[in-house]
C-alpha positions, 0 to 999 in steps of 0.5 A: 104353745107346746115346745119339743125338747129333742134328746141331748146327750149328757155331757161327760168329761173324759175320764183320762184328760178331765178337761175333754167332752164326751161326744157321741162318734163311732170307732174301730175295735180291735181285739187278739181271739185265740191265734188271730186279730178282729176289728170290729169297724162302725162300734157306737162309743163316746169320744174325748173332743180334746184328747181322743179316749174312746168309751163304749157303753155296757151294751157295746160291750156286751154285744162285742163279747157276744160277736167275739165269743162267736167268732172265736168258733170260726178258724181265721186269722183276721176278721173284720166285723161291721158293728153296725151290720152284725148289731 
């Protein structure tokens, strides 16, 4: 009898509480570029359970800063980004 094992997220603690897990969620994320604002809604991170300190991996971050370095190009006081639309 062959048993699947499906992928289980490693579990982390937070890293400002010490006592909270990690989970998988998604959140917004805010960032000040030149004169105006972006949120950036749907972004993939990990989130305490126990106080709310959100994490995003280096790849998260590294498409942000590619979505932020694009939108610094275009003139506009706020921008609202669907992670999961422009990923």
């Amino acid at each position: 009898m062959i048993m699947r094992m499906e992928k289980v997220w490693p579990i982390m603690n937070c890293l400002l509480c010490k006592s909270g897990d990690m989970i998988p969620a998604t959140e917004s994320y805010f960032a000040k570029v030149n004169d105006g604002y972006v949120i950036i809604e749907n972004v993939p991170c990990y989130k305490c359970e126990q106080c709310g300190e959100v994490v995003y991996s280096a790849a998260v971050m590294e498409k942000i800063e590619d979505l932020l370095d694009h939108l610094e190009k275009i003139a506009s006081k706020i921008f609202i980004v669907d992670y999961s639309e422009a990923a």
